[in-house]
Backbone as CSV, one residue per row, in Angstrom:
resi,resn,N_x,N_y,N_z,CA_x,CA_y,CA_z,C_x,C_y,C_z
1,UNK,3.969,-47.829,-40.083,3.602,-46.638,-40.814,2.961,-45.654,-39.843
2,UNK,3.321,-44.424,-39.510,2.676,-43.639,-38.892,1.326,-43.099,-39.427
3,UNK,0.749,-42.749,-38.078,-0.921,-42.575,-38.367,-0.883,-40.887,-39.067
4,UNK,-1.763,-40.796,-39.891,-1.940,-39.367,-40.041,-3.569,-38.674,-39.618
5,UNK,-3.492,-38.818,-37.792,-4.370,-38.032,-37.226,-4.592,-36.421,-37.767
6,UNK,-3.646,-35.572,-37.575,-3.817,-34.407,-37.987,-4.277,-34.258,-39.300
7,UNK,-3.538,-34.688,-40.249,-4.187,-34.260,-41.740,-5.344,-34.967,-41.909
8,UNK,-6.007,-36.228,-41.531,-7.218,-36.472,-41.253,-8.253,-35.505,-40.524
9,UNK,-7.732,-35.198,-39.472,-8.735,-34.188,-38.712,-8.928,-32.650,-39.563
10,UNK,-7.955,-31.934,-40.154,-7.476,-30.815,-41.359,-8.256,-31.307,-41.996
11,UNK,-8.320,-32.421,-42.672,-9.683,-32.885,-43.572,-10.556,-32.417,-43.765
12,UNK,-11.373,-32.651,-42.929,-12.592,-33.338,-42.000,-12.578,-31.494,-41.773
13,UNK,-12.315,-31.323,-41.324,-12.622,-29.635,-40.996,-12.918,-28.625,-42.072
14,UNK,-11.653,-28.900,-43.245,-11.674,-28.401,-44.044,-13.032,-28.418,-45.134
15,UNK,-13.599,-29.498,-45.037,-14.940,-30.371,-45.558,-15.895,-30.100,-45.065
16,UNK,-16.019,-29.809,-43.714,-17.176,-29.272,-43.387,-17.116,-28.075,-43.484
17,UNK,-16.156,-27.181,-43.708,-15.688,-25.828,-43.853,-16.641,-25.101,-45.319
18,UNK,-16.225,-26.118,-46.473,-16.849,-26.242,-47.552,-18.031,-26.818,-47.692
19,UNK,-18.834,-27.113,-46.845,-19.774,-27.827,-46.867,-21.071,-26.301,-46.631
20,UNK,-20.454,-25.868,-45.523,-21.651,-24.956,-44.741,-21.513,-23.717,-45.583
21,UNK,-20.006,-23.160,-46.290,-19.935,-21.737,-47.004,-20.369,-22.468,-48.613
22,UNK,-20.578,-23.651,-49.419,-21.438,-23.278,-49.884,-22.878,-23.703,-49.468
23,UNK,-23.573,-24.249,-48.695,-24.688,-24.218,-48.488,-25.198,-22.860,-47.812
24,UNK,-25.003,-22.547,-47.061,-25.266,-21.061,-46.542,-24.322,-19.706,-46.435
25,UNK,-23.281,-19.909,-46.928,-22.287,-18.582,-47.042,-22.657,-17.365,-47.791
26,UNK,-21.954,-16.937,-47.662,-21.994,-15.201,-48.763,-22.943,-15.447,-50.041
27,UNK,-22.508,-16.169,-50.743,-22.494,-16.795,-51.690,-23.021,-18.048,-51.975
28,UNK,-23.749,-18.909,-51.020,-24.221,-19.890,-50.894,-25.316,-19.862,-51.605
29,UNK,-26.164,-21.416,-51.356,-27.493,-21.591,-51.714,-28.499,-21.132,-51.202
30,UNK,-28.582,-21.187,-50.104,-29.544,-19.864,-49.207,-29.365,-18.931,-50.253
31,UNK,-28.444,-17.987,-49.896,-28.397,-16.742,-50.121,-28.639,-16.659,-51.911
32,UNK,-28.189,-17.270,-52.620,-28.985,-17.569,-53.723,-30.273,-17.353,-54.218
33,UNK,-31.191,-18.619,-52.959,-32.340,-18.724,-53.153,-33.388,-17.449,-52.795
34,UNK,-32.621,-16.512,-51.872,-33.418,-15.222,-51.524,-32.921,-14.317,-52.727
35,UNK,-31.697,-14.502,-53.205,-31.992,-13.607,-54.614,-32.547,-13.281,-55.675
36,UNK,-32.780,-14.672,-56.031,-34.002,-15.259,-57.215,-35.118,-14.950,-56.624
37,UNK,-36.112,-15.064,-55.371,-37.261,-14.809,-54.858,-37.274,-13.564,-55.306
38,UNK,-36.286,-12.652,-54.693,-36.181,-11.075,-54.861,-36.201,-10.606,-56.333
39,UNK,-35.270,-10.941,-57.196,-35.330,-11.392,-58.904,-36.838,-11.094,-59.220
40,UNK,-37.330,-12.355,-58.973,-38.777,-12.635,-58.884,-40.150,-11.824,-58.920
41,UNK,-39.825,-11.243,-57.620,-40.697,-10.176,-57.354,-40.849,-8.722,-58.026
42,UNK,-39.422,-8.525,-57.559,-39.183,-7.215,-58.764,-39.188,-6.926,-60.268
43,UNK,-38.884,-8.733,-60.739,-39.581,-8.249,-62.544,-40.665,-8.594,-62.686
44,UNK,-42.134,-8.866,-61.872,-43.257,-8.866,-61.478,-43.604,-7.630,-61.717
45,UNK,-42.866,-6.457,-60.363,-43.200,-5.903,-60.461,-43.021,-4.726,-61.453
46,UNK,-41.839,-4.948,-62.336,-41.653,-4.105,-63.258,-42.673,-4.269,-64.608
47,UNK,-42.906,-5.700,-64.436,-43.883,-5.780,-65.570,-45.351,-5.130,-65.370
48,UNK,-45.950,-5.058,-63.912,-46.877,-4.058,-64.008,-46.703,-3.199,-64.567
49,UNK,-45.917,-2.216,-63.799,-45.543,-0.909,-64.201,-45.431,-0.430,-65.454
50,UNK,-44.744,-1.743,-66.386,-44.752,-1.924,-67.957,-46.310,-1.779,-68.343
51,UNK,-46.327,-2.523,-67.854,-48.210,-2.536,-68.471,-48.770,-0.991,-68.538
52,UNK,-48.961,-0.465,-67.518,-49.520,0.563,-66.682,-49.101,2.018,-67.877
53,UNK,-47.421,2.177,-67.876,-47.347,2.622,-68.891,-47.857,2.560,-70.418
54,UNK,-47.705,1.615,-70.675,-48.113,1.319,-72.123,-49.440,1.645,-72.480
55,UNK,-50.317,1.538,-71.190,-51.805,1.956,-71.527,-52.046,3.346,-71.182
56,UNK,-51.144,4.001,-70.403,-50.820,5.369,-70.195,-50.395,6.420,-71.999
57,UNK,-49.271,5.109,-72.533,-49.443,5.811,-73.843,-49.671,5.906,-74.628
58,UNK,-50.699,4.715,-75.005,-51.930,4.613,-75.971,-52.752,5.914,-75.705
59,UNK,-53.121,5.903,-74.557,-54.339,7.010,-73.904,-53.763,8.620,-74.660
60,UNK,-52.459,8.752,-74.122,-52.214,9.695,-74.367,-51.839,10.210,-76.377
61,UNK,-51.570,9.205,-76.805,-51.520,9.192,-78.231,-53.091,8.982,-78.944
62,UNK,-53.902,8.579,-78.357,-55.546,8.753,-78.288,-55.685,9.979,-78.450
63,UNK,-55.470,11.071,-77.410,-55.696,12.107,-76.632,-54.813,13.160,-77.979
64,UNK,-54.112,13.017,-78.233,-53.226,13.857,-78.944,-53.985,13.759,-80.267
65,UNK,-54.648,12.568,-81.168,-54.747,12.536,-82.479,-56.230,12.288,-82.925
66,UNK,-56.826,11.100,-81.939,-57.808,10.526,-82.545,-59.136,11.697,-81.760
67,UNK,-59.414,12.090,-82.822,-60.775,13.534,-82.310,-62.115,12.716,-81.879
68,UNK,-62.406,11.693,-82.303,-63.664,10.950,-81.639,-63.237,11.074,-79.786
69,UNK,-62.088,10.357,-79.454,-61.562,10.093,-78.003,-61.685,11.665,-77.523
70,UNK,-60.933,12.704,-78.390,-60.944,13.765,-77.593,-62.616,14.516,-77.253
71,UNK,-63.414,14.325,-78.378,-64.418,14.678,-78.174,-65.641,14.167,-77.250
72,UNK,-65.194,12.711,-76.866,-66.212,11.784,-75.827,-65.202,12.683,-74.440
73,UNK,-63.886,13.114,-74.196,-63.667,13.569,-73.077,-64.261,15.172,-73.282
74,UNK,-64.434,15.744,-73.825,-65.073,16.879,-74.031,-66.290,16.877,-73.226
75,UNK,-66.904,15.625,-74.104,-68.723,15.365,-73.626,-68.518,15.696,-71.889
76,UNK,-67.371,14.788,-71.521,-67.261,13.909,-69.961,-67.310,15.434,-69.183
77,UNK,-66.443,16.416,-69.796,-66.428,17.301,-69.217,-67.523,18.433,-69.141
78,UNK,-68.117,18.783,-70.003,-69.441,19.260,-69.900,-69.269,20.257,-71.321
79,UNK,-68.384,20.044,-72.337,-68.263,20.628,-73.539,-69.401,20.390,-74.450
80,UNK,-69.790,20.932,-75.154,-70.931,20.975,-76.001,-70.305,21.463,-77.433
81,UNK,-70.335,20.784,-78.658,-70.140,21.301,-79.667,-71.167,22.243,-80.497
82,UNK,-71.309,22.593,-81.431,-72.264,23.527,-82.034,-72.765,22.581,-83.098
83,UNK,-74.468,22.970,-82.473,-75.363,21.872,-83.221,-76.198,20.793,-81.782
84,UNK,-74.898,20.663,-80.986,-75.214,19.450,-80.217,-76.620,20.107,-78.884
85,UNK,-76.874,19.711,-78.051,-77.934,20.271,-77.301,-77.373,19.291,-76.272
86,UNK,-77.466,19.680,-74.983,-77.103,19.457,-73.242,-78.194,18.915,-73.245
87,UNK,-78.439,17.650,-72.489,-79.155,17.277,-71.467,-78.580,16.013,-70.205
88,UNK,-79.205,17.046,-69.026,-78.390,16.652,-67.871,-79.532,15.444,-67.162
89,UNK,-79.135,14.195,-66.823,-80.291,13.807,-66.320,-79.317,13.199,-64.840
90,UNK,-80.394,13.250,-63.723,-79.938,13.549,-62.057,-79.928,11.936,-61.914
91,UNK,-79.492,11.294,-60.834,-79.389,10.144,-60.502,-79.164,8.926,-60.672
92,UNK,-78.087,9.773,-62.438,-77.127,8.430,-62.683,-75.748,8.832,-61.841
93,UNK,-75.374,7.564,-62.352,-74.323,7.049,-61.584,-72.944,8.261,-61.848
94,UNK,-72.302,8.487,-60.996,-70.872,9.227,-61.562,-70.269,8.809,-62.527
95,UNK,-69.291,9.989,-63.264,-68.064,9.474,-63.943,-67.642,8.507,-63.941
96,UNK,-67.384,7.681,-64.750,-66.203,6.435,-63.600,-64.821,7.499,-64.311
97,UNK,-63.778,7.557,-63.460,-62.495,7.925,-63.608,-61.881,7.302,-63.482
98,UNK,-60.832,6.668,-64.371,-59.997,5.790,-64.391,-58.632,5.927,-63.479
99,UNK,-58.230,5.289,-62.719,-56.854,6.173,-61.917,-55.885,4.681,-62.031
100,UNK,-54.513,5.085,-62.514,-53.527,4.322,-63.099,-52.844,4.676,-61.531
101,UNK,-52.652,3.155,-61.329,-51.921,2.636,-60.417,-50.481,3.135,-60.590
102,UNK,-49.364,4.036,-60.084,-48.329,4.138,-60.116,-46.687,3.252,-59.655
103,UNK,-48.154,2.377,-59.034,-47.140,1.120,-58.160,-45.925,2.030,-56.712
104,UNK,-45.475,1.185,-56.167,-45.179,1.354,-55.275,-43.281,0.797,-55.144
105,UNK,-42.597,1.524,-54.499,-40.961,1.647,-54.667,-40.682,0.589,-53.607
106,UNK,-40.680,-0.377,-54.100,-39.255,-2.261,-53.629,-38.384,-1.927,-53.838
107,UNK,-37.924,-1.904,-52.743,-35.934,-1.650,-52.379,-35.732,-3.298,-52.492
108,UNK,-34.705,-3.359,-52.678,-33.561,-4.508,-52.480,-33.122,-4.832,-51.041
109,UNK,-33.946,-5.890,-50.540,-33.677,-6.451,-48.886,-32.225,-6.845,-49.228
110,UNK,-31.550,-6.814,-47.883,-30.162,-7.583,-47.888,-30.880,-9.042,-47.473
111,UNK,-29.610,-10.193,-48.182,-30.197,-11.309,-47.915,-29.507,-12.346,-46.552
112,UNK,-30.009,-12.978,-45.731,-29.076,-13.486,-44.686,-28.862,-14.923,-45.238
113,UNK,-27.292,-15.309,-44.414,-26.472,-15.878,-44.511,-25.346,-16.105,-42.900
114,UNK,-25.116,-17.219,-43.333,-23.982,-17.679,-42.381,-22.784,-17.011,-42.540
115,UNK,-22.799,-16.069,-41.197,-21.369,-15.330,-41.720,-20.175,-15.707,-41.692
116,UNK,-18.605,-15.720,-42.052,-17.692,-16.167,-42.399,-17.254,-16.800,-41.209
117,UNK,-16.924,-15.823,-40.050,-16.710,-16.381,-38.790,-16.973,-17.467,-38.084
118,UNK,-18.351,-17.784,-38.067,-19.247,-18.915,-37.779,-18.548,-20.321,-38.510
119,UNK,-18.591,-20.301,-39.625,-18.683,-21.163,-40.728,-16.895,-21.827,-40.234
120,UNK,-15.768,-20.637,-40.091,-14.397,-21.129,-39.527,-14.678,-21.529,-38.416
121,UNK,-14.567,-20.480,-37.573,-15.099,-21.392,-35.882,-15.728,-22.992,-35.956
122,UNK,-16.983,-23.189,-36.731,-17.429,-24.226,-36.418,-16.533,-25.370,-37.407
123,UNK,-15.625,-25.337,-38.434,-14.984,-25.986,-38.597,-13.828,-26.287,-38.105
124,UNK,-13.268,-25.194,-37.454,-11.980,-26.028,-36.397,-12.301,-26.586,-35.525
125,UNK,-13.765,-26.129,-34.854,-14.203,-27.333,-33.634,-14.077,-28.908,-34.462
126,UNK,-15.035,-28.770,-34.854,-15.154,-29.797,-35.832,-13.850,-30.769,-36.171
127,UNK,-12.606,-29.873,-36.160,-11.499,-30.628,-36.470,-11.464,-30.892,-35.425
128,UNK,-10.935,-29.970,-34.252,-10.456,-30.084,-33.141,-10.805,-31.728,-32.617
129,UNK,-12.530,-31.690,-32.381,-13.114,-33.122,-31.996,-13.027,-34.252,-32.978
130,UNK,-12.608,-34.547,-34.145,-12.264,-35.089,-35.432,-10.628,-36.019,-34.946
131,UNK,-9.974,-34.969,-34.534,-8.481,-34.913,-34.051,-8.300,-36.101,-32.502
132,UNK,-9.418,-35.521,-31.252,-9.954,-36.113,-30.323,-10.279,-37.148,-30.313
133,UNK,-10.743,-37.690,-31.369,-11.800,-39.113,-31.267,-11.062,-39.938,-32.009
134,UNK,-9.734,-39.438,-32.933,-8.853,-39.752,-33.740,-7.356,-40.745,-32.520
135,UNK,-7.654,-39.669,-32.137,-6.182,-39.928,-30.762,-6.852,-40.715,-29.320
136,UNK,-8.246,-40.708,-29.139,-8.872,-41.929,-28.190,-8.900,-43.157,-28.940
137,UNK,-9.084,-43.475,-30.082,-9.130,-44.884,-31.006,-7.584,-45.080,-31.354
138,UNK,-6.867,-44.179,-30.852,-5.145,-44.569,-30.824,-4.973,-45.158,-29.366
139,UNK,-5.598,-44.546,-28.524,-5.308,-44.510,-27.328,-5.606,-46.408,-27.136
140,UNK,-7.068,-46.598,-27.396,-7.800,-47.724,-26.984,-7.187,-48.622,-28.060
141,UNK,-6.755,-48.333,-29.054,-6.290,-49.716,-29.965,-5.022,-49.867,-29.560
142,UNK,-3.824,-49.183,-28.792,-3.223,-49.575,-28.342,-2.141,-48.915,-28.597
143,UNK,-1.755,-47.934,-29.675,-0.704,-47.525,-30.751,-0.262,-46.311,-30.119
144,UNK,-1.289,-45.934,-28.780,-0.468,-44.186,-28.175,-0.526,-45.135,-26.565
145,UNK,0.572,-44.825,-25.505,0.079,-45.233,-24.374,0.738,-44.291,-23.607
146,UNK,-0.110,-43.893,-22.616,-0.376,-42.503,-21.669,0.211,-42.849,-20.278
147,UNK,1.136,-42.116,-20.106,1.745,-42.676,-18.422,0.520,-42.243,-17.264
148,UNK,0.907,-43.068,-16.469,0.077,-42.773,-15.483,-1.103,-44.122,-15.051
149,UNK,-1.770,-44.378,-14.905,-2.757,-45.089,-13.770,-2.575,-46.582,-14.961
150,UNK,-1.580,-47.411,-14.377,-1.085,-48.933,-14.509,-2.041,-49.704,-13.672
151,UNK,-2.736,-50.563,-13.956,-3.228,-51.492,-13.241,-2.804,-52.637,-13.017
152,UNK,-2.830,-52.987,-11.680,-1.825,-54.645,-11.927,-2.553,-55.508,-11.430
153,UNK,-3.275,-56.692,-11.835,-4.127,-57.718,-11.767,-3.651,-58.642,-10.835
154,UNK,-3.404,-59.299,-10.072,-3.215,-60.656,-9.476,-4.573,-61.794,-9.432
155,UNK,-4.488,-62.656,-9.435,-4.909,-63.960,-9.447,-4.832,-64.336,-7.991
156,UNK,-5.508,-64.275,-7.110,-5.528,-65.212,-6.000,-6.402,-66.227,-5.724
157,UNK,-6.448,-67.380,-5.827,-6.955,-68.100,-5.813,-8.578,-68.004,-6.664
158,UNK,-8.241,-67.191,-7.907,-9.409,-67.809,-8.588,-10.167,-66.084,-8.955
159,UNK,-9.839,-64.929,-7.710,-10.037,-63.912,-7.688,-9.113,-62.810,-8.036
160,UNK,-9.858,-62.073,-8.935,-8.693,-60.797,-9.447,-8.705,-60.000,-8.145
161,UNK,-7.611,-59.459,-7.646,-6.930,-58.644,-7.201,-6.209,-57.214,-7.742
162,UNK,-6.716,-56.357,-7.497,-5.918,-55.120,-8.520,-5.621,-54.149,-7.093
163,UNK,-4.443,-54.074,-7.711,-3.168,-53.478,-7.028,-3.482,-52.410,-7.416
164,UNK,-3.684,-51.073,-6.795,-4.302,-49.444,-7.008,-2.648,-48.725,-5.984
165,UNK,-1.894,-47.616,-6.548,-1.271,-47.141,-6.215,-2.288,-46.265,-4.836
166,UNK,-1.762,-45.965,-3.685,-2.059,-45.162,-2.479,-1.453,-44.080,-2.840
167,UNK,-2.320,-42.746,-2.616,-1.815,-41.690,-2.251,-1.780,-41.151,-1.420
């Protein structure tokens, strides 16, 4: 039965071929796993921003209706209603002013990966030496035989003798 070195070695290449594009390819698990991180971060950060708004439009629906809120910012500002009487006293503390975080603009990193090239290249080596080590275990079991350097043994009295062609 003939050996099938080649489609063994095609194998074997092909397998590790699939092995490395999905573990690290385009599309791989790597590249996966930096998407979800990225995923991650960015609906983090959208949920601030969610937040941030929402208390932005309470404030402002405060501001529009409820006259107690508008009238404590009145006070803040130095408004006085009629009836009411000013008094300023020195060496308290400031305003506190509230300042709403606007957050800050996350782009979309590109994510790295094993590029296509790599991933072929290193699987035809892969065959290539697959193929190699395929056709030396032909060589040494006996089933391929290679012209060239014959050795011829003699026996002389008890001692091998090997007959080496001169060049």
């Amino acid at each position: 039965m003939e050996r099938f070195r080649l489609l063994v070695a095609v194998f074997v290449g092909t397998l590790f071929y699939t092995l490395i594009s999905v573990a690290g390819g385009r599309d791989g698990i790597w590249a996966s796993s930096q998407l979800q991180e990225q995923k991650q971060s960015l609906s983090a950060h959208t949920a601030r921003i969610e937040k941030t708004n929402g208390e932005l439009s309470l404030e402002k629906i405060a501001l529009e209706k409820d006259l107690d809120v508008i009238a404590s910012y009145a006070k803040k500002l130095g408004y006085v209603s009629e009836g009411e009487k000013l008094v300023k006293l020195s060496g308290l503390a400031a305003r506190e002013v509230h300042i709403f975080d606007p957050g800050t603009v996350e782009r979309h990193h590109e994510v790295s990966y094993i590029p296509e090239w790599i991933c072929k290249f290193s699987s035809f080596v892969v065959m290539l030496l697959v193929y190699l080590v395929l056709v030396l275990l032909d060589v040494q079991n006996g089933y391929i035989h290679l012209p060239g350097f014959k050795k011829k043994i003699k026996n002389i009295g008890g001692i091998q003798v090997y007959d080496m062609q001169q060049i």
